[in-house]
N, C-alpha and C positions, 0 to 999 in steps of 0.2 A: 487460384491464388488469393482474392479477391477473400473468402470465406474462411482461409486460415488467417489472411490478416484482422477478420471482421473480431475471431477467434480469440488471436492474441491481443488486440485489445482490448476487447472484455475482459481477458484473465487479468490484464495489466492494472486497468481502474480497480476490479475486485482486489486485488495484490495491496494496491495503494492505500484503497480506501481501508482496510486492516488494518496496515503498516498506522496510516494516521489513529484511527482509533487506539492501538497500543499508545502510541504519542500524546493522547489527549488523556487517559486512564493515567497514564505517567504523571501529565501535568496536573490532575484531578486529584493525586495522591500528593503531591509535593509537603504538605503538614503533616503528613501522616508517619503519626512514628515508626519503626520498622519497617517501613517498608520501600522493598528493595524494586525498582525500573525494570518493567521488562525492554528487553530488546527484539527490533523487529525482524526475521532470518529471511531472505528470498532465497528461492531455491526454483532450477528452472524446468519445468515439467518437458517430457518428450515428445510436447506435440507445438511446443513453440511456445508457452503459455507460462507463465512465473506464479507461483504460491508462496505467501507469505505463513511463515509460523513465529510465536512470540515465545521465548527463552522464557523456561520457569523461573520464575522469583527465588533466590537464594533466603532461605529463612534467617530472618534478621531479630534481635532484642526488641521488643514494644520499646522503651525506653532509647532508642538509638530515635535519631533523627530520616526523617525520610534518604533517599540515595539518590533523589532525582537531580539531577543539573538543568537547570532550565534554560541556560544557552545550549544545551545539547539537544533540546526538546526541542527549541525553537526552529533551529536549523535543520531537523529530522524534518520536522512540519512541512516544512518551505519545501525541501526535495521532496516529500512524500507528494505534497499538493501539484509541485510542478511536471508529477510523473505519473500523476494521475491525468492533470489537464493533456498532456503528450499523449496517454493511451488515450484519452476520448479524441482527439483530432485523427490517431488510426482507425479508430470507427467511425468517424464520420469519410475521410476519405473512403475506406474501404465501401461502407454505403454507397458514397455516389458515385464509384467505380462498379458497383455492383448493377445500382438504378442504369447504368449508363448501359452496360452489356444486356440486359432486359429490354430495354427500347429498343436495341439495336435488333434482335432477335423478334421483334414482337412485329 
């Protein structure tokens, strides 16, 4: 049990830390004319494990204004980060559930 949770949160942080990069690329672009925010899609894999993919860009006018909302970004940010810090505490639990049943064996 111990090694599927070690599992799921690695996929978790890897999931987040995406999600954030789409978020930051987002806020990175906000001057930029045409262009359209991606959004970040989790999707949950069959081994317990969550994947992150980013929605294509809608082709937008050079001359239109960026599409970004930057309180939308903001708030993405904060649950992404918060959901990242969440999966790294399931691997560190997971580790010292893991270090513990080792000792115990050894």
């Amino acid at each position: 049990m111990s090694i599927s949770a070690l599992n799921t949160g690695l996929s978790g942080m890897q999931a987040f830390s995406r999600a954030l990069d789409v978020t930051g690329n987002n806020v990175a672009n906000v001057d930029t004319n045409g262009f359209e925010p991606q959004q970040a899609q989790f999707q949950s894999q069959a081994n317990g494990g969550v994947n992150v993919s980013a929605t294509a860009p809608q082709t937008a006018s050079a001359s239109t204004p960026s599409g970004t909302d930057l309180v939308k970004e903001t708030v993405d940010s904060l649950q992404y980060q918060y959901g990242f810090d969440l999966s790294a505490q399931v691997v560190k639990t997971a580790d010292q559930t893991l270090g513990t049943l080792v000792n115990i064996q050894a």
